[in-house]
C-alpha positions, 0 to 999 in steps of 0.5 A, a space after each residue: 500500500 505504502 509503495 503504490 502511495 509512493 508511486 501515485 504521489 510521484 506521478 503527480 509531481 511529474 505532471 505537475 512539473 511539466 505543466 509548470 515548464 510548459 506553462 513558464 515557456 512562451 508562446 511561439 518560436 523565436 529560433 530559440 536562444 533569446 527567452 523572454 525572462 529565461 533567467 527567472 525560467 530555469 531558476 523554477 524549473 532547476 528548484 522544481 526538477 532539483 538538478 543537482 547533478 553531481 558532476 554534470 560537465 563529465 557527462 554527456 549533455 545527453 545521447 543525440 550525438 548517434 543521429 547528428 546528420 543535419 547540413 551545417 553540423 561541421 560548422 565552427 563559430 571560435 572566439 565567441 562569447 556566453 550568457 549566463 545559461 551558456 548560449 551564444 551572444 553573438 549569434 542565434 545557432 549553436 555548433 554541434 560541440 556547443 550542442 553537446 556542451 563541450 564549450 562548457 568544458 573547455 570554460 576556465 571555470 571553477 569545478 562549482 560554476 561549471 556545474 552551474 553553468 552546465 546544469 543551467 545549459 541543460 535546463 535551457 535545453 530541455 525547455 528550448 525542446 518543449 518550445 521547438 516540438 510545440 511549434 512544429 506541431 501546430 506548424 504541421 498541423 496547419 500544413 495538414 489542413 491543405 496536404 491531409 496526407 501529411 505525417 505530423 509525428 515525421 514532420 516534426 521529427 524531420 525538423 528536429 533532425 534536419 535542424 538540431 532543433 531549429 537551432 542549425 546555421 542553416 536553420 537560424 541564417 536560410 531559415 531551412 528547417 528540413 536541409 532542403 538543398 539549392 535548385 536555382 530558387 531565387 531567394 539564393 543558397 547557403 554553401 554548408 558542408 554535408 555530402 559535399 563541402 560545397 553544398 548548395 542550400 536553399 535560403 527561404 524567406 520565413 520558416 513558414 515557407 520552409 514548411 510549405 516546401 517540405 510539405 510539396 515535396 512530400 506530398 509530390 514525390 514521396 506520398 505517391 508511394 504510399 498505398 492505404 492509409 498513411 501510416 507513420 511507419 509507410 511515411 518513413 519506408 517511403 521516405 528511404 525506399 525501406 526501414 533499413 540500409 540494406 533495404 535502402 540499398 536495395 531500392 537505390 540499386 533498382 534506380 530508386 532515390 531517396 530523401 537523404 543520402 543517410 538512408 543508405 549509408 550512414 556516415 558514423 558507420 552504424 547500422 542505422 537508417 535515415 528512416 530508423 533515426 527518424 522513428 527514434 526521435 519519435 519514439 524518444 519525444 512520443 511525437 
């Protein structure tokens, strides 16, 4: 009896908890590193989840590293300088070390204001996140009212990939949520190294046209290959031709093309496909 009071009274703390984070962060997506009062923000959020980490800069800031595909993920920003959460001030993206909070470790800080530091860099991740799935959630679902085919759960999981959370250069400088690449287009490119060091993307004038394209593409050349309800699971294979890379492979073989070259060949070395990394994002995120 006494363990499934524990249990119950713990339960409602979790929902307590994220409904107050949900209710601390504001409405709508600013490309994310300027909050209004984030401050007061993760001070709450810190008291209410108590993060206390006992050593938190010798961990990894979490597990994302094993999908990291998105264009834009070898750019390097040196000589710049950070909030009090350990966000840049100079720019409105992060690098993929910054991501990982490797800028934190390398800080000449004490070992008490780099936990700190750290923990609230955390924090204003996890929240950042909340805020970015809640505006490509309602971004999704306004596309699907003019494309009712459209998958919700792999167009947000699409952008989370292909952004790192809206917070890529691509993302923050071309406003190109989903690594959409240069076809002569006249708002004009991004050069960002992908398959290529000189790769060509497109600059679209608002995240909202970012989202119109993706959804026109989707829908013009990879919804034609679903048959019967659009599932999740038939978005993704259509997407890679298969669920994995030999099947990928496969189709590739047979003269078929893919959304992403990480659909047949996966550039760490896994074993994972383009369509797997997606299908784990929102397994991860309960997209």
């Amino acid at each position: 009896m006494e363990i499934a009071l524990v249990v119950f009274l713990s339960v409602i703390l979790v929902c307590v908890t994220a409904l107050a984070v949900n209710k601390l962060y504001v409405n709508g997506h600013n490309s994310g590193l300027v909050q209004y009062d984030i401050e007061t923000q993760i001070e709450i959020v810190e008291d209410s989840l108590q993060l206390n980490p006992a050593d938190p800069y010798h961990t990894p800031v979490d597990q994302e590293d094993a999908y990291v595909i998105y264009a834009g993920r070898f750019s390097d920003a040196p000589d710049s300088r950070y909030s009090t959460i350990g966000t840049p001030l100079n720019r409105d993206w992060l690098t993929r070390d910054e991501w990982k909070g490797n800028h934190i470790r390398a800080m000449k800080l004490s070992p008490f204001d780099k936990r700190k530091l750290m923990s609230r860099f955390k924090t204003w991740k996890e929240l950042h996140k909340i805020d970015f799935i809640d505006y490509m959630r309602q971004a999704a679902e306004e596309e699907r009212l003019t494309f009712p085919k459209l998958n919700v759960s792999v167009f947000i999981a699409q952008a989370i990939l292909e952004s790192n959370w809206g917070l890529s250069e691509l993302a923050a400088n071309a406003n190109n949520l989903f690594g959409h690449k240069f076809h002569g287009q006249k708002e004009g490119f991004l050069v960002m190294a992908d398959d290529s060091p000189t790769d060509k993307f497109t600059k679209f004038r608002s995240e909202w046209f970012s989202c119109r394209a993706h959804s026109m593409l989707l829908i013009r050349k990879y919804g034609k290959r679903i048959k019967g309800y659009p599932s999740t699971k038939k978005w993704l294979s259509a997407l890679c031709g298969g669920m994995t890379l030999e099947e990928s492979q496969a189709w590739v073989a047979r003269g078929g093309q893919t959304y992403a070259t990480a659909c047949y060949k996966n550039s760490s070395g896994g074993k994972e496909c383009y369509g797997e990394k997606l299908q784990r994002i929102i397994r991860s995120y309960d997209l």
